[in-house]
C-alpha positions as CSV (number, residue, x, y, z in Angstrom):
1,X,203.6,177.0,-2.1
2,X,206.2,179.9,-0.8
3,X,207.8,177.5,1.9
4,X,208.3,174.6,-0.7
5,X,210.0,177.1,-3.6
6,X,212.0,178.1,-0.3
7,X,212.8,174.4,0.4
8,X,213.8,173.5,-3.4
9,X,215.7,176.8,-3.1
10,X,217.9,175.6,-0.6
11,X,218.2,172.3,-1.5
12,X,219.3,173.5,-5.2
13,X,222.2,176.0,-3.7
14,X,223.5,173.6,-0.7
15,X,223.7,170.3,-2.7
16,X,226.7,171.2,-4.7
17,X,228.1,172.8,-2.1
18,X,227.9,170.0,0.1
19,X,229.6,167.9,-3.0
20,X,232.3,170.2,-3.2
21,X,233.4,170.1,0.1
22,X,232.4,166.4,1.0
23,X,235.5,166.2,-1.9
24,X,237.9,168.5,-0.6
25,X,237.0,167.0,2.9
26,X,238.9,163.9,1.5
27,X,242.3,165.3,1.0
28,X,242.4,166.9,4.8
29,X,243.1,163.4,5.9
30,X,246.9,164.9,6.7
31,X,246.3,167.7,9.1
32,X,245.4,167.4,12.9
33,X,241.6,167.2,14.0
34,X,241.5,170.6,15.0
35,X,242.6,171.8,11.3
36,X,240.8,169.2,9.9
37,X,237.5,170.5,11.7
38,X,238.3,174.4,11.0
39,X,238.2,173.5,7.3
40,X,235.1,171.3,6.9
41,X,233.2,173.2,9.2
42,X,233.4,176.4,7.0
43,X,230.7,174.4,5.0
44,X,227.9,174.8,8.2
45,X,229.6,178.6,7.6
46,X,228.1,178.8,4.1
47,X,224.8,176.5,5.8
48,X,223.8,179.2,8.6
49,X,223.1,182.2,6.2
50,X,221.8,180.3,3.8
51,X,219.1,178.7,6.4
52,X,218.3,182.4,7.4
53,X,218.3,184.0,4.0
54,X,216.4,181.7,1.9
55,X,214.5,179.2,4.3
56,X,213.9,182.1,6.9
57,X,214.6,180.0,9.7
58,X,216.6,182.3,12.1
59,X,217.8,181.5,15.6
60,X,218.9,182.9,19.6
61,X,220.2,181.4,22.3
62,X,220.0,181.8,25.7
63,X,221.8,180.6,28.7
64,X,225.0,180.8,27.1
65,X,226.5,182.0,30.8
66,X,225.9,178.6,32.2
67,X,228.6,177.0,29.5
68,X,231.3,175.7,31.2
69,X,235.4,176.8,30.7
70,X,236.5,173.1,29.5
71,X,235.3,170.6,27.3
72,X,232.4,169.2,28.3
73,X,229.5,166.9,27.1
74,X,226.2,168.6,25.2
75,X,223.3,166.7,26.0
76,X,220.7,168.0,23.2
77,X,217.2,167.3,22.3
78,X,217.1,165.7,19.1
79,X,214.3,167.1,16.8
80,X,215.8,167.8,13.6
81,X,218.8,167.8,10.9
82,X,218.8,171.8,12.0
83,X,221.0,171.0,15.7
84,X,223.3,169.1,13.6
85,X,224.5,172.1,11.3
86,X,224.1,175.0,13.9
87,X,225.4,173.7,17.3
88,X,228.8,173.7,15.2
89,X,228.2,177.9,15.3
90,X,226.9,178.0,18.9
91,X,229.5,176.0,20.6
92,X,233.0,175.9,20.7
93,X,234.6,173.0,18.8
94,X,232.6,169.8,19.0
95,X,232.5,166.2,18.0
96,X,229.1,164.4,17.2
97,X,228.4,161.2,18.1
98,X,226.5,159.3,15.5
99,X,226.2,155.7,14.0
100,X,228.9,154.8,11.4
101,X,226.3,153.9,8.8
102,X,226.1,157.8,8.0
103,X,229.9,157.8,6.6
104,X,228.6,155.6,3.7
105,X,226.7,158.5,2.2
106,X,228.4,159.7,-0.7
107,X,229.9,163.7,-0.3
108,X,228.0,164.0,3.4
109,X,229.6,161.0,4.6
110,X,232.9,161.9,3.2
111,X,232.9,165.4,5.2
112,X,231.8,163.3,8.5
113,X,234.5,161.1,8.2
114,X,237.4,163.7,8.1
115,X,235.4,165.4,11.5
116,X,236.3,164.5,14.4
117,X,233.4,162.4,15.5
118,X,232.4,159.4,17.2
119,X,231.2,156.6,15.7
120,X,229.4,153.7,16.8
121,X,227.8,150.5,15.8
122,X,224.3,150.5,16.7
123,X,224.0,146.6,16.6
124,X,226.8,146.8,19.2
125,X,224.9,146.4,21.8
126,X,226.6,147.1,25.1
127,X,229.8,147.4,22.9
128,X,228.3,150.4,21.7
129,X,228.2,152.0,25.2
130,X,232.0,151.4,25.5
131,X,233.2,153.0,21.6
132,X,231.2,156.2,23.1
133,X,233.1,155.9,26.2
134,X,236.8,155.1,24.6
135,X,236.0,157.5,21.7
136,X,234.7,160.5,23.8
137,X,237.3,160.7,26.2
138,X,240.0,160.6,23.7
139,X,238.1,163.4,21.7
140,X,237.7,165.6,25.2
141,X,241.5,164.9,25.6
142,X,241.6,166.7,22.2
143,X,239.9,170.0,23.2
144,X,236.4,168.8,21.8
145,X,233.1,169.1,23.2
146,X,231.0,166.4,22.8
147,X,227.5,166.2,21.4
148,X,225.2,163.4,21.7
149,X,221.2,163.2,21.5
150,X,220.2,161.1,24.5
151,X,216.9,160.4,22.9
152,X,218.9,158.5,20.4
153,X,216.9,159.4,17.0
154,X,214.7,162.7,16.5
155,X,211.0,163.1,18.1
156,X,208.5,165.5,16.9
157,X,208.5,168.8,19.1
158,X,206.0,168.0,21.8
159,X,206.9,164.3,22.4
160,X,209.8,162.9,24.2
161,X,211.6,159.5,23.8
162,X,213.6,157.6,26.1
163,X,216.5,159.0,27.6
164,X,219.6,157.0,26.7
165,X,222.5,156.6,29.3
166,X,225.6,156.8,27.2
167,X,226.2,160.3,27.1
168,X,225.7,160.7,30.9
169,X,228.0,157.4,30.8
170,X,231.1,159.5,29.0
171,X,230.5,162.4,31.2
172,X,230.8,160.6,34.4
173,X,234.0,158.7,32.9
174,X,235.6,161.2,32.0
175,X,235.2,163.5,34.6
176,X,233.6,166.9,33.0
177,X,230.1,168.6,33.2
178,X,227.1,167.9,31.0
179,X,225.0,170.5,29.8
180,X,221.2,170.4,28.9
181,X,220.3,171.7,25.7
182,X,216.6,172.4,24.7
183,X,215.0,174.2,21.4
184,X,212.1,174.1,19.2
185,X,214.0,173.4,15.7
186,X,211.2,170.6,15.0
187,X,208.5,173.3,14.6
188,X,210.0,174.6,11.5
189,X,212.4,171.9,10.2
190,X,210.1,169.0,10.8
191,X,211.8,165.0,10.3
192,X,212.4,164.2,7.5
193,X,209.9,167.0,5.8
194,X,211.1,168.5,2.4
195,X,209.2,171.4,3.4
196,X,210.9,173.9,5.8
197,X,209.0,176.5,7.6
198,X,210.0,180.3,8.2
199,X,210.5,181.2,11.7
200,X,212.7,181.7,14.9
201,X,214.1,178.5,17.0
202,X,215.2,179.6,20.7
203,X,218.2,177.1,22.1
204,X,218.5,177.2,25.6
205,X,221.1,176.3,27.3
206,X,221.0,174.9,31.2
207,X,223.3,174.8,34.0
208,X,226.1,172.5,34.1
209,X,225.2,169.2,35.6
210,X,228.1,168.4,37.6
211,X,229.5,164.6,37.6
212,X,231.0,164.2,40.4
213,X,230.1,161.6,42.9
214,X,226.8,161.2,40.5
215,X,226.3,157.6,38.8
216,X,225.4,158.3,35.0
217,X,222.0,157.4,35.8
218,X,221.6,160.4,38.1
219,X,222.9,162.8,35.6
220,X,220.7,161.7,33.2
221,X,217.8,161.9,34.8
222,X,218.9,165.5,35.9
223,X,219.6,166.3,32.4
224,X,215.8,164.5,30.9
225,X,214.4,166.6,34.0
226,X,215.7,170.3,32.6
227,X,214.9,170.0,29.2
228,X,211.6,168.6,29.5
229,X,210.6,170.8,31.7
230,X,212.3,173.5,29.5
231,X,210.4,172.3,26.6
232,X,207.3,173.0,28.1
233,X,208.4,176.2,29.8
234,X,209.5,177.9,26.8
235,X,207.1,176.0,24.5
236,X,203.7,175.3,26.1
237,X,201.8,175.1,23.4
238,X,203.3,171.6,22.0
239,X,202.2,170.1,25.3
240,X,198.7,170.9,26.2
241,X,197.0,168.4,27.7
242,X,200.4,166.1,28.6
243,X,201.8,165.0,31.8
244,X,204.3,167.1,33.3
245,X,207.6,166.7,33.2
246,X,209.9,164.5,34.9
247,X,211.3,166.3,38.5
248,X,214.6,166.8,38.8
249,X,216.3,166.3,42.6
250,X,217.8,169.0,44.5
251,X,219.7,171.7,42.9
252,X,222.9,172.3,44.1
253,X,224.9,175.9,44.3
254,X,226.6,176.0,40.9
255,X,225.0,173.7,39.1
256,X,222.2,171.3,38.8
C-alpha cells in the first residue's frame, strides 16, 4: 500500500511538470541544440530528487574512470523508463535514440522533439539502420553522446534480448568508443508497473570498447559480452539457474 501512495505521489507532482515544460519546450525551437538541451533537461533536474525523495529509488555508479574524453556511443541495458531520465545526470550531454512514434505524445513528445535526439522509423527496415547512422554522426559532430539500448525495447532484470547491431554500427562509422552500461533499474521500476519500489539501482559503467579495425558485429558482441556478464556479477540473484553469459574475446590494453 506504501509503495503505490508513493507511486500516485509521484505521478500527481511530475505530471504538471512535465506539461509545463513539454510547453515551454515548444518555444526553444530558436536556440542551438546545446541550449535547447540545457533548458529541457532542467526537467530530469526536478525528476532525480523527486525519484529519491518520494519514490525512494536512489542510485551510484561505478566505473565512471573508464568514460572516455570525447563523445562517444552508450550502449545501455534497457530495463526501464528510469535510464531514460537519469543517464541525462550521469553522462555528459547526450542524445537518445528512439522511434519517432514517441514525439506524438502530447507534452512528453513535445519536450523530445526540441532534444536533440535521433529518431527513427521502426518499419524502416534497413533504412532504419542508416537514419541512426546519418543522425548519430551528425549529433557526435555536435558534442553529443549518444545513447541507444541495443536490446531494442526493455527486458525484465534477469532476462536478456537480442542484441541489435545499430549502435555498434554508428560507433564503428563514426570512429569513437562505445561503452557498456549495466544496472538493476528493473528491480524497482518494473515495465510498465504503476507501482515503483524503494531501493538503490547500481550503474556500472565498462571499459571503452575501442572501434577501430573491429566490424560492428565484433563490438557488439564485446559490448552484449560485458554487460551480461556484469548483470550477473553484480546481480546474481536474477539469474540462478541460467546459462552463463556470452564470452567476450581477448581484452586488449586500454580497453575491451
Amino acid at each position: 500500500m506504501l509503495n503505490l501512495l508513493r507511486s500516485t505521489l509521484y505521478m500527481i507532482v511530475i505530471a504538471p511538470i512535465t506539461i509545463v515544460f513539454g510547453v515551454f519546450a515548444v518555444f526553444t525551437f530558436p536556440f542551438s541544440p546545446q541550449t535547447r538541451y540545457r533548458i529541457v533537461t532542467c526537467w530530469s533536474k526536478i525528476a532525480m530528487p523527486l525519484i529519491s525523495g518520494i519514490l525512494g529509488i536512489r542510485y551510484r555508479v561505478i566505473g565512471r574512470e573508464n568514460l572516455p574524453d570525447t563523445p562517444s556511443v552508450i550502449l545501455c541495458k534497457h530495463q526501464s523508463a528510469w535510464e531514460t531520465i537519469a543517464l541525462q545526470r550521469i553522462f555528459p550531454p547526450v542524445a537518445y535514440v528512439l522511434k519517432r512514434e514517441l514525439l506524438r505524445i502530447p507534452f512528453f513528445g513535445w519536450g523530445l522533439a526540441q532534444m536533440p535526439i535521433i529518431s527513427i522509423d521502426r518499419s524502416a527496415g534497413k533504412d532504419a539502420l542508416k537514419q541512426v547512422i546519418d543522425q548519430g554522426r551528425q549529433r557526435i559532430a555536435e558534442g553529443f553522446w549518444v545513447v541507444i539500448f541495443p536490446e531494442g525495447t526493455r527486458a525484465a532484470i534477469g532476462s536478456a534480448k537480442r542484441y541489435k547491431v545499430g549502435g555498434a554500427s554508428l560507433a564503428v562509422a563514426a570512429g569513437v568508443p562505445a561503452v557498456p552500461v549495466a544496472h538493476n533499474a528493473g528491480e524497482f521500476w518494473r515495465r510498465n508497473a504503476f507501482v515503483k519500489s524503494p531501493g538503490d539501482i547500481t550503474l556500472s559503467i565498462g571499459p571503452t570498447i575501442e572501434t577501430a579495425g573491429r566490424t560492428p558485429e565484433e563490438v557488439n558482441a564485446l559490448a552484449e559480452a560485458w554487460i551480461e556478464g556484469e548483470m550477473r556479477r553484480l546481480f546474481p540473484h536474477h539469474y540462478t539457474g541460467q546459462a552463463a553469459a556470452p564470452k567476450a574475446v581477448a581484452v586488449e590494453a586500454g580497453g575491451i
